[in-house]
DORO-871012 format. One record per residue (C-alpha): x, y, z; residue number from 1; residue in three letters. Coordinates in nm, 3 decimals, always signed. Layout:
<rs>
(r (X Y Z) NUM "ALA") ...
</rs>
This chain:
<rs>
(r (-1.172 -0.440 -0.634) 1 "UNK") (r (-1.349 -0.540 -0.915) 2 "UNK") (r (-1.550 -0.876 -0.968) 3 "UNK") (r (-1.307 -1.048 -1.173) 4 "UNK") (r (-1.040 -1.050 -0.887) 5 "UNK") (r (-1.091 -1.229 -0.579) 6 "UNK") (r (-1.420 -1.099 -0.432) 7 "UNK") (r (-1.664 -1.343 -0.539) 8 "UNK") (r (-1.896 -1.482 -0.278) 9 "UNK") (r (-1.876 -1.844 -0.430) 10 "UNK") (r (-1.552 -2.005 -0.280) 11 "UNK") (r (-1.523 -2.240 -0.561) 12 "UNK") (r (-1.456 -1.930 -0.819) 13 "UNK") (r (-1.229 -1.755 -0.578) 14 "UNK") (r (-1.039 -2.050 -0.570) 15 "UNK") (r (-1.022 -2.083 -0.928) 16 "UNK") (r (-0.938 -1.702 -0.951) 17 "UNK") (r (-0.713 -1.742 -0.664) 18 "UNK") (r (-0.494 -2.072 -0.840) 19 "UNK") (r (-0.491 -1.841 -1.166) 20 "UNK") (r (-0.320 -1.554 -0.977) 21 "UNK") (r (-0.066 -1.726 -0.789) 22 "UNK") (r (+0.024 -1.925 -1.093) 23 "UNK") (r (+0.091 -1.595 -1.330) 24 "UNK") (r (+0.316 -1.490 -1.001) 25 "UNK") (r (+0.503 -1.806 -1.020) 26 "UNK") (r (+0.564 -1.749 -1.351) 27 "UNK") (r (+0.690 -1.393 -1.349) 28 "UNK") (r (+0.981 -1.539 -1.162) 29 "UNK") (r (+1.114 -1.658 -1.456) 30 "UNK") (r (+0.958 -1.531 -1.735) 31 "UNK") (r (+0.878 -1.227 -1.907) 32 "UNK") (r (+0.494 -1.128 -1.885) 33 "UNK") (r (+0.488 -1.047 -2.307) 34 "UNK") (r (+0.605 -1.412 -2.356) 35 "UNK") (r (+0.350 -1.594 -2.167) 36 "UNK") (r (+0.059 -1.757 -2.327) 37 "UNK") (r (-0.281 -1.814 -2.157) 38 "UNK") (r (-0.201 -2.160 -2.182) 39 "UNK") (r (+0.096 -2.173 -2.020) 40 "UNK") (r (-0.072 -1.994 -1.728) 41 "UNK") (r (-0.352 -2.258 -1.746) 42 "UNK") (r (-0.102 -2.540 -1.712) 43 "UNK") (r (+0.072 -2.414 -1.434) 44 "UNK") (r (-0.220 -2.365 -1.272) 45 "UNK") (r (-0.365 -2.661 -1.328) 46 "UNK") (r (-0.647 -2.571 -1.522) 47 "UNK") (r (-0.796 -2.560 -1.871) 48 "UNK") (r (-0.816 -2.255 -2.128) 49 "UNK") (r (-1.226 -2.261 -2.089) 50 "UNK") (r (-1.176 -2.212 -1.738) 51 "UNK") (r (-0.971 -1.926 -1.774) 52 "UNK") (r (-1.186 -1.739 -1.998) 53 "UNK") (r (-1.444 -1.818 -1.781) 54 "UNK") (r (-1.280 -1.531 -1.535) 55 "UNK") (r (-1.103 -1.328 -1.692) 56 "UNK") (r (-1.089 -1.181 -2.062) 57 "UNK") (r (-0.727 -1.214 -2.135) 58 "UNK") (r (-0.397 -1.210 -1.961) 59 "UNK") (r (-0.368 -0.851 -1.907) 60 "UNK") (r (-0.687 -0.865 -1.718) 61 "UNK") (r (-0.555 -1.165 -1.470) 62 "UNK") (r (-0.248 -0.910 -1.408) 63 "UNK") (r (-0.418 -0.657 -1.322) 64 "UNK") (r (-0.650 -0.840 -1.068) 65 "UNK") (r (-0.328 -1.007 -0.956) 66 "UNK") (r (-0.200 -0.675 -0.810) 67 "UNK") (r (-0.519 -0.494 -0.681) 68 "UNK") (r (-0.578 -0.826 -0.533) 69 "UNK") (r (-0.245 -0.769 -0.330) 70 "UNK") (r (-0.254 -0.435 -0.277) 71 "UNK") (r (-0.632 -0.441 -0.136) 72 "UNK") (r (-0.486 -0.692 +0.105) 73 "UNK") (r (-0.210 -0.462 +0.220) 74 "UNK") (r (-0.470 -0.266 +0.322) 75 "UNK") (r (-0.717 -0.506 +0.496) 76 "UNK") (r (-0.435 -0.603 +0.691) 77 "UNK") (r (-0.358 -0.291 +0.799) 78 "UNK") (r (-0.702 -0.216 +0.892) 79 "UNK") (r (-0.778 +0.080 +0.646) 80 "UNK") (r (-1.139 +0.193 +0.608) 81 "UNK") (r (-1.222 +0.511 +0.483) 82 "UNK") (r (-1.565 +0.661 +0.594) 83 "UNK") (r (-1.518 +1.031 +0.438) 84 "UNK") (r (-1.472 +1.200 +0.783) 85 "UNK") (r (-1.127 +0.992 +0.879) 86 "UNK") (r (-0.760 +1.175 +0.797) 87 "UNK") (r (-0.646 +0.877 +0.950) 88 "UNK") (r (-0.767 +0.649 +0.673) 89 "UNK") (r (-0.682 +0.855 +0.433) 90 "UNK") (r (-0.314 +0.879 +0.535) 91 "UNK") (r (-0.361 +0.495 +0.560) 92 "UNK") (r (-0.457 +0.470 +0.198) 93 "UNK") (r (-0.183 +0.720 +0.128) 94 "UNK") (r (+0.087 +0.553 +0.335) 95 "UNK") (r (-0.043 +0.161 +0.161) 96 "UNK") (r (+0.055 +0.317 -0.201) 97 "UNK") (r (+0.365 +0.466 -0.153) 98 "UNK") (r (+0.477 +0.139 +0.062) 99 "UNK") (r (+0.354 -0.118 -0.229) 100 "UNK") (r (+0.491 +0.115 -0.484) 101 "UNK") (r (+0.813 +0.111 -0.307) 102 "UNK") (r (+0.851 -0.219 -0.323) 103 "UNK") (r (+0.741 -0.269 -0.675) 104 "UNK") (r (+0.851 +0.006 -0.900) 105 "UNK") (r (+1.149 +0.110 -0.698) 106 "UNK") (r (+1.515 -0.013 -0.842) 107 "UNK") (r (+1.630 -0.004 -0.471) 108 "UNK") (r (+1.372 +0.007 -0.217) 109 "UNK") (r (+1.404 +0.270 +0.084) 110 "UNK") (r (+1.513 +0.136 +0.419) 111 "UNK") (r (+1.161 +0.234 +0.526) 112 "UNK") (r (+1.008 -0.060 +0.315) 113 "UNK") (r (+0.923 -0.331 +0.537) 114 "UNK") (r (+0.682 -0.518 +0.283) 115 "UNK") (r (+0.796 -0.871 +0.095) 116 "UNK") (r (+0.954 -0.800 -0.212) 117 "UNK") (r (+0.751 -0.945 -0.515) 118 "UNK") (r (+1.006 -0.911 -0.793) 119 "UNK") (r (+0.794 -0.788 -1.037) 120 "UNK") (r (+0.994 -0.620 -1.349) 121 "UNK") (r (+0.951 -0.233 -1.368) 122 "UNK") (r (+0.868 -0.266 -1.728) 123 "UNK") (r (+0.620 -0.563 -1.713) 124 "UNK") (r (+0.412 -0.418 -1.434) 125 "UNK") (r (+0.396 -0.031 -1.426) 126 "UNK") (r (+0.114 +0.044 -1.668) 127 "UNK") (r (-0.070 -0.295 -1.501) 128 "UNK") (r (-0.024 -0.150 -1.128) 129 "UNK") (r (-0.151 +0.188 -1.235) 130 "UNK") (r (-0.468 +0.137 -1.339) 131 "UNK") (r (-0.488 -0.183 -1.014) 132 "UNK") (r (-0.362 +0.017 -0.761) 133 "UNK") (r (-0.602 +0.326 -0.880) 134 "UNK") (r (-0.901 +0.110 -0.906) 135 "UNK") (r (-0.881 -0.012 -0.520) 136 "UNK") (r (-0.811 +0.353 -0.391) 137 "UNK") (r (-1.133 +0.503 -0.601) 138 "UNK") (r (-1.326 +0.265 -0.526) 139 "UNK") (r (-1.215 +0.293 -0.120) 140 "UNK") (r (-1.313 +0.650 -0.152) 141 "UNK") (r (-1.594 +0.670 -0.312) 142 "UNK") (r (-1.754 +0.382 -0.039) 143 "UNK") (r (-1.653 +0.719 +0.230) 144 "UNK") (r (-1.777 +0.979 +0.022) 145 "UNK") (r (-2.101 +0.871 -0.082) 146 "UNK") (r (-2.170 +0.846 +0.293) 147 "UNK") (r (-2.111 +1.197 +0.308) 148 "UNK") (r (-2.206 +1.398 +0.003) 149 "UNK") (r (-1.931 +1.746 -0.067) 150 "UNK") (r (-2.098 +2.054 +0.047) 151 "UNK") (r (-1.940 +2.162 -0.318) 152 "UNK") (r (-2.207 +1.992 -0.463) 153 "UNK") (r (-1.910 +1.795 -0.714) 154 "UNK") (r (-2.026 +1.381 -0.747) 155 "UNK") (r (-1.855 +1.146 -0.543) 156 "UNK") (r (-1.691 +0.992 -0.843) 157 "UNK") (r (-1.551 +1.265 -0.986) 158 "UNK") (r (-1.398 +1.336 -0.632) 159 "UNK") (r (-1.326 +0.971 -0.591) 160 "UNK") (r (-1.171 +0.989 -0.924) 161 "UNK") (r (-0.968 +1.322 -0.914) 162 "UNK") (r (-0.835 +1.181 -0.565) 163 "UNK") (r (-0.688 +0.831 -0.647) 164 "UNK") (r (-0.522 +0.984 -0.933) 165 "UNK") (r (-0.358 +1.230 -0.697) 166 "UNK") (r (-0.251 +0.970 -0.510) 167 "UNK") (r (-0.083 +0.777 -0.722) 168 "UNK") (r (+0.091 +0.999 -0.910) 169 "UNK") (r (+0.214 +1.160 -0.594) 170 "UNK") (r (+0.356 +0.855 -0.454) 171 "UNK") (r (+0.485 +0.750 -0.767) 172 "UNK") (r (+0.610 +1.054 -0.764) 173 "UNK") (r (+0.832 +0.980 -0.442) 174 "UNK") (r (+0.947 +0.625 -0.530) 175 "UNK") (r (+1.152 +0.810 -0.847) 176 "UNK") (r (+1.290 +1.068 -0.532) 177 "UNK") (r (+1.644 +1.022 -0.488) 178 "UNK") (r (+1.765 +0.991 -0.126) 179 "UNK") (r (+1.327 +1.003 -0.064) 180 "UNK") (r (+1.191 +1.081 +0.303) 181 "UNK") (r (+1.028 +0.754 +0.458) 182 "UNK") (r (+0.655 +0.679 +0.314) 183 "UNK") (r (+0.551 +0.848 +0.664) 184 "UNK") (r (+0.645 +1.207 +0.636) 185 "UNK") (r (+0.583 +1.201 +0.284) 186 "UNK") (r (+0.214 +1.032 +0.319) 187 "UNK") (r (+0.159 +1.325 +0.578) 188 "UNK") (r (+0.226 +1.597 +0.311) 189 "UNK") (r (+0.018 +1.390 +0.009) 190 "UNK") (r (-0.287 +1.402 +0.273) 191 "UNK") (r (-0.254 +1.825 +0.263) 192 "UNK") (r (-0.244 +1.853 -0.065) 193 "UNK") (r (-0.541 +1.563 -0.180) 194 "UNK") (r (-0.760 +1.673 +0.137) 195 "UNK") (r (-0.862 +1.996 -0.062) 196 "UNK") (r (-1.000 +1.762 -0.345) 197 "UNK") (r (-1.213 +1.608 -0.146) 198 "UNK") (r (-1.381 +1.900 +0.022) 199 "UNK") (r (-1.494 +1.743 +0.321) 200 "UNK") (r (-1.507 +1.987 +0.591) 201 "UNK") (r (-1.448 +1.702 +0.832) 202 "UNK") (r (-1.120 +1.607 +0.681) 203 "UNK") (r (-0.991 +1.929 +0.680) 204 "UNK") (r (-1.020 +2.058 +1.010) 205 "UNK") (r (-0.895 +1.714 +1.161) 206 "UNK") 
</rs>
């Protein structure tokens, strides 16, 4: 997740990062994310305009934290840790997008959604989520696969890279699915197909 979101070692700027977030969330409940004004985030939040510049850049940026803060913490709690030899994890990772995409993009969430619904409008967040959701899952992956370089010789970005992509569009993919299969047979058949991207050897034959 990247620095501006929640991850700082300093628990008096995660707060502050932390009272932003959950203040733009509020917010959302009511209000359309184009309308809002930095300083109406501030105020809810009970802080000052220098202070949110201070962490992030603009409002898009505190959006987009806002969500890969969330989704990274669907994951913690579910205990997913990819090493780049686990098909576990990586159905894990699999099975944590299509479950938060579920509940975010999808008009009418599948019976197999057991997450909290957020209420975020399809419109608003979309574009945010993508690049969010895709930053946490490369970044997941590359942490595995630098520990075990691809006998292909391709970088562990680029694999990283190709990989999250994959993932997301597949699962994004299923949320538009009428009548979709539960996130579990279809994170089963995403892990086949991205697998071959990430030419580990130890993947494949699990």
């Amino acid at each position: 997740m990247p620095d501006a979101c929640t991850d700082s070692i300093d628990p008096r700027i995660r707060r502050t990062r932390e009272l932003l977030q959950q203040a733009l969330a509020r917010l959302l409940d009511s209000r359309e994310f184009e309308k809002l004004s930095v300083q109406e985030i501030t105020d809810a939040a009970g802080l000052n305009r220098a202070t949110f510049y201070a962490h992030y850049p603009d409002k898009f940026a505190l959006l987009e934290c806002m969500v890969a803060t969330r989704f990274h913490a669907l994951l913690a709690e579910r205990g997913v840790v990819f090493d780049g030899t686990c098909s576990a994890a990586l159905r894990g990772i699999v099975l944590g997008v299509c479950d938060y995409l579920a509940q975010t993009l999808s008009q009418s969430p599948g019976a197999d959604n057991q997450l909290p619904t957020i209420g975020y409008p399809q419109n608003q967040m979309a574009p945010h989520m993508e690049s969010a959701v895709v930053a946490v899952v490369r970044s997941m992956l590359l942490d595995g696969l630098r520990q075990y370089p691809a006998a292909s010789g391709v970088s562990p970005e680029m694999l990283a890279a190709t990989a999250s992509w994959a993932i997301y569009g597949a699962a994004k993919e299923w949320v538009r699915t009428p009548n979709r299969p539960p996130s579990e047979d279809i994170a089963a058949t995403v892990v086949r197909l991205v697998t071959p991207i990430l030419s580990q050897p130890a993947l494949m034959s699990a």
